[in-house]
C-alpha positions in Angstrom: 5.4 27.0 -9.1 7.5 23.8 -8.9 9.7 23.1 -11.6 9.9 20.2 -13.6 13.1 18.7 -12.6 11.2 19.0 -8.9 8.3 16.8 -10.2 10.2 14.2 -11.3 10.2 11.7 -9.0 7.1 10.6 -6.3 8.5 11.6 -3.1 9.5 8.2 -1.2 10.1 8.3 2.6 10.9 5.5 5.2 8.5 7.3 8.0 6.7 11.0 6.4 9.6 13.2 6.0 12.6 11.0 6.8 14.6 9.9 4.1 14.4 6.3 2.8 16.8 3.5 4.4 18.6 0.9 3.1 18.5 -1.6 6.4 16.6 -4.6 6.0 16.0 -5.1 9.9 12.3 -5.9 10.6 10.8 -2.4 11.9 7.4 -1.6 13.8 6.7 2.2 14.3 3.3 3.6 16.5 2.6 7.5 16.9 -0.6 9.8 17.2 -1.5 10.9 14.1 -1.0 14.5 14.8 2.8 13.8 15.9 3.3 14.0 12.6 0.4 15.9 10.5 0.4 19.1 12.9 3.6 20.1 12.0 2.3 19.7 8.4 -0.8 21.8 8.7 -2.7 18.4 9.1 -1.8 17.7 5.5 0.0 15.0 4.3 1.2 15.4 0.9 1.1 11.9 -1.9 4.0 9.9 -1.1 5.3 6.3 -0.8 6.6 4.2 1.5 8.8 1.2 -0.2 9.2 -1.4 2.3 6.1 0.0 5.3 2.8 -1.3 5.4 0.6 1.2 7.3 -2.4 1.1 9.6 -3.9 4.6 10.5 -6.5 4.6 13.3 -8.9 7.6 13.4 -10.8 8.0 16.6 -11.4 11.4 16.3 -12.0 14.5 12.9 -13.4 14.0 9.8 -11.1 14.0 7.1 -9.9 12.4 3.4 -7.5 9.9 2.3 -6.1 9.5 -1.3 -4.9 6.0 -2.6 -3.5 5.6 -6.1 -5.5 9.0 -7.1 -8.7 7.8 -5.7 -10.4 10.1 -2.4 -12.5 8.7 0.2 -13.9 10.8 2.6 -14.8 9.4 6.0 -15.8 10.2 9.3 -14.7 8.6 12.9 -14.1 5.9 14.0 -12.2 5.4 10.7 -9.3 2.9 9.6 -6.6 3.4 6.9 -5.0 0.0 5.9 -2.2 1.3 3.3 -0.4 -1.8 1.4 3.7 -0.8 0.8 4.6 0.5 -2.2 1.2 2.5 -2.5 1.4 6.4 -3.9 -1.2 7.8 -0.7 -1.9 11.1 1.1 -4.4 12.3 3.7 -5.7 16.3 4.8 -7.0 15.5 8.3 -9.4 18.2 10.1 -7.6 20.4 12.3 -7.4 18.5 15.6 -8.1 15.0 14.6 -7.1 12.5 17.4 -5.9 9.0 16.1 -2.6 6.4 15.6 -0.3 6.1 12.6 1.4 2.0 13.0 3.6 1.1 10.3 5.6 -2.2 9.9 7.7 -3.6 7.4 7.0 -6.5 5.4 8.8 -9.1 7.7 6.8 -8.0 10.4 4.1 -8.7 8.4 4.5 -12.1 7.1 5.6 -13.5 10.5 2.7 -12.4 11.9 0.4 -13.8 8.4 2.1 -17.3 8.9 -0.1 -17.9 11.9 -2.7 -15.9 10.0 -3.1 -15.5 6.3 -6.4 -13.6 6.6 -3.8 -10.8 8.2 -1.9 -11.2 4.7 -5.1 -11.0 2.6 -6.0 -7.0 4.5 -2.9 -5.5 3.2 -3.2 -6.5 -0.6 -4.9 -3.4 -1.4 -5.4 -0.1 -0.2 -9.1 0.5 2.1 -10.6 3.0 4.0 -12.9 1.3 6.6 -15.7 3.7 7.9 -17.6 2.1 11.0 -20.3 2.6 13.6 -18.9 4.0 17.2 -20.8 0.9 18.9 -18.9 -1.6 16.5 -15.6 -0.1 17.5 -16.9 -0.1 21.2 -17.3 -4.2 20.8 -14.0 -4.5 19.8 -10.6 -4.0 21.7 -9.0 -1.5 18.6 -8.8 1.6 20.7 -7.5 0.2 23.8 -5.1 -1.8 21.8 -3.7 1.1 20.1 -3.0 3.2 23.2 -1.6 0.3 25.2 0.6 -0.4 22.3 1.4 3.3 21.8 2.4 3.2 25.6 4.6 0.5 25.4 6.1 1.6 22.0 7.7 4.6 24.0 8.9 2.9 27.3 12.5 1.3 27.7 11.3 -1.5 30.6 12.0 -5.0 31.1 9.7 -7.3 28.7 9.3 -4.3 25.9 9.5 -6.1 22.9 7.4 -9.1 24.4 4.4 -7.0 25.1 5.0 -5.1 21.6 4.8 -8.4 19.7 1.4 -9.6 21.7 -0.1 -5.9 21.6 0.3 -5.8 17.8 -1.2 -8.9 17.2 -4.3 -7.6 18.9 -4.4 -4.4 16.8 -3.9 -6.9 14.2 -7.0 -8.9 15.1 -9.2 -6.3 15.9 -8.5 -4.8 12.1 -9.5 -8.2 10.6 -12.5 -8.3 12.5 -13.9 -4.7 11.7 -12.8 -5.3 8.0 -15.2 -8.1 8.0 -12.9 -10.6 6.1 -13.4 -13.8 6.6 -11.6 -16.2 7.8 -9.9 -18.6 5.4 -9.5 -21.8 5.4 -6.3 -22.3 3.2 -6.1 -25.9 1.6 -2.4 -26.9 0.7 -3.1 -26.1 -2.6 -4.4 -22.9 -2.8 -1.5 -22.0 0.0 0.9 -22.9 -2.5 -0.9 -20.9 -5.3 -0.9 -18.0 -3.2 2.5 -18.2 -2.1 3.6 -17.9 -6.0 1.5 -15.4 -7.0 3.2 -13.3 -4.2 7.0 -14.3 -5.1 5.5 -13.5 -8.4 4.3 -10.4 -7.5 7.5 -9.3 -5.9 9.5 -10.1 -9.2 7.4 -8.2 -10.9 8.1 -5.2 -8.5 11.6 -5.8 -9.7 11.4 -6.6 -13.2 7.9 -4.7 -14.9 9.6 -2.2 -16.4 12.4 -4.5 -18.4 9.9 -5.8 -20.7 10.2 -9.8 -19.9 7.6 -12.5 -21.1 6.0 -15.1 -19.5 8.7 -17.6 -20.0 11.4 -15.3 -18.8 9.1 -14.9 -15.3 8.3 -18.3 -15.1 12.3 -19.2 -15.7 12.9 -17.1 -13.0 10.3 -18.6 -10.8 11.4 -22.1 -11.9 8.2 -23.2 -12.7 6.4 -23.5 -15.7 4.0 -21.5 -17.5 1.0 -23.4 -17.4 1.9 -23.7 -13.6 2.3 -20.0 -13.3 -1.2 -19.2 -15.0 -3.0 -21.7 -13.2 -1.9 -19.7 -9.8 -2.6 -16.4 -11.0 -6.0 -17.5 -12.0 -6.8 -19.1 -9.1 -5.8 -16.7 -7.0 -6.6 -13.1 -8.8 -8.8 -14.5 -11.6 -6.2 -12.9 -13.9 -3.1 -14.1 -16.2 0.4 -13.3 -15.3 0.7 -10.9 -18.0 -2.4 -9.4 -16.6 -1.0 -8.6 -13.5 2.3 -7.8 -15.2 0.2 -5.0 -17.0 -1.6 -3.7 -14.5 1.7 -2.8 -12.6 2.6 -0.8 -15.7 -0.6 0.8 -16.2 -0.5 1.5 -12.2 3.1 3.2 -12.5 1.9 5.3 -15.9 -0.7 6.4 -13.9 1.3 7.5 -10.7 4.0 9.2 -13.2 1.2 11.3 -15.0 -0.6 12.6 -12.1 2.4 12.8 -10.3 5.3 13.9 -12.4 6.0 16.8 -14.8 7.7 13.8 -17.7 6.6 13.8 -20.9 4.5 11.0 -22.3 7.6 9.9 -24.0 10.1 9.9 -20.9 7.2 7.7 -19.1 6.9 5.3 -22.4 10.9 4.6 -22.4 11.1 4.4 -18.9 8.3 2.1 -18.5 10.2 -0.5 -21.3 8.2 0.8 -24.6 10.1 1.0 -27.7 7.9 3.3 -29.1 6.0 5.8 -27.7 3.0 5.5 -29.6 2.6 1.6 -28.4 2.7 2.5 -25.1 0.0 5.6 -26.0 -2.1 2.6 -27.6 -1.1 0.5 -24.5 -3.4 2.8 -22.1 -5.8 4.1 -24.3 -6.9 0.6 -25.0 -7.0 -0.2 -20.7 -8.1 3.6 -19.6 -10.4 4.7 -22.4 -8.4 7.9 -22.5 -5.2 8.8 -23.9 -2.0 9.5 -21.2 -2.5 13.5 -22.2 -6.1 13.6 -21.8 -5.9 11.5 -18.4 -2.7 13.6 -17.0 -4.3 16.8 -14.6 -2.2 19.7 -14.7 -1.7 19.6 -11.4 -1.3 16.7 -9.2 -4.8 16.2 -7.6 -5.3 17.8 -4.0 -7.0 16.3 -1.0 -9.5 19.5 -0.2 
């Protein structure tokens, strides 16, 4: 059995398996999905990858994927779009046939500028299940093995054709996810633009307890600026969001971890233990003991 000290942390990885890196170079990774799971028994373990954004293609094998403690079972075709910074893990059937792509956030966001409906895919974590006659429409498998190809040659022109294969991927995702295209006014850009610098401070910051006016200082904007953004864009306040981060990394840490309630409390910015039991009763129905499994939760 695995001992506390070896649950503390959610294991964090660059690619599965490879330590994390420091490096803030703009990175694009393809491989067949059994490159990787095979070697693991076709089980990948909860994990989290800080700074890649992930896109797993299954063509072929039935199999489950497991997204900030929630399973989804699907059959092929099947697509995995996997936000950074989310706790995930898959158990693929024996033999499944399939592309892992995974690109950090610069990648990203260069590619959203011209795009923002690419932006929009990769705000949450989604398992898309589709008929074989919709994928047969579109040009996702081609564009995966042609980019898969490419991603493992040294010729003349490599990173050219990688740049205009991935924005095909890119486009066939966004048309199978059926999101539609967006017509961003100025203002709403600009709402959306704070709510993700937002967003990104509160990455950094959710766990030191700041208010409102200490994140809209740091944003130099104002509050009433601030909520209006949120609002508009999420349909929730800033310290909405601000608590959901919390609630999401009490969650991970309990399901996750072997910490006690009150190591999760003090880490998390609580005072007091007991205010931060209140804190996710009142947003779970359930205290953190009650909701914590005694094991973290497997995929079979």
């Amino acid at each position: 059995m695995a001992t506390a000290s070896g649950l503390r942390r959610i294991p964090s990885f660059f690619l599965y398996g490879e330590a994390p890196r420091d490096e803030d170079e703009p990175t694009l990774h393809v491989e067949p999905i059994e490159f990787r799971s095979a070697p693991h028994h076709w089980k990948i373990d909860p994990h989290v990858h800080r700074t890649l954004h992930q896109v797993i293609f299954v063509l072929h094998g039935r199999g489950v994927s497991l997204a900030e403690g929630v399973m989804v079972e699907y059959a092929p075709p099947a697509l995995v779009v996997v936000p950074a910074g989310t706790v995930h893990g898959f158990e693929f059937e024996p033999g499944t046939e399939g592309f892992v792509m995974s690109m950090t956030d610069d990648v990203l966001r260069e590619i959203a500028r011209r795009e923002p409906s690419i932006g929009f895919l990769f705000e949450k974590s989604t398992t898309l299940r589709f008929p074989s006659d919709t994928l047969r429409a579109t040009d996702l498998a081609s564009g995966f093995k042609m980019l898969t190809r490419e991603f493992g040659r040294t010729l003349p022109g490599r990173s050219l054709a990688i740049e205009g294969l991935l924005k095909v991927v890119l486009a066939n995702v966004l048309r199978l996810s059926h999101t539609p295209v967006e017509s961003v006014e100025a203002s709403a850009g600009r709402h959306r633009w704070l709510v993700t610098r937002f967003r990104e401070l509160i990455e950094t910051a959710f766990r030191e307890g700041k208010s409102l006016a200490d994140y809209a200082a740091a944003l130099n904007v104002s509050q009433s600026r601030l909520r209006s953004a949120c609002l508009s864009v999420t349909e929730q306040s800033p310290m909405q969001l601000v608590h959901a981060r919390i609630l999401l990394e009490a969650k991970r840490q309990l399901l996750y971890t072997s910490i006690s309630v009150s190591e999760i409390a003090y880490g998390l910015g609580f005072d007091d233990p007991a205010y931060f039991t209140r804190f996710f009763s009142q947003r779970t129905g359930m205290s953190p003991r009650a909701f914590r499994s005694p094991q973290p939760p497997a995929l079979g």
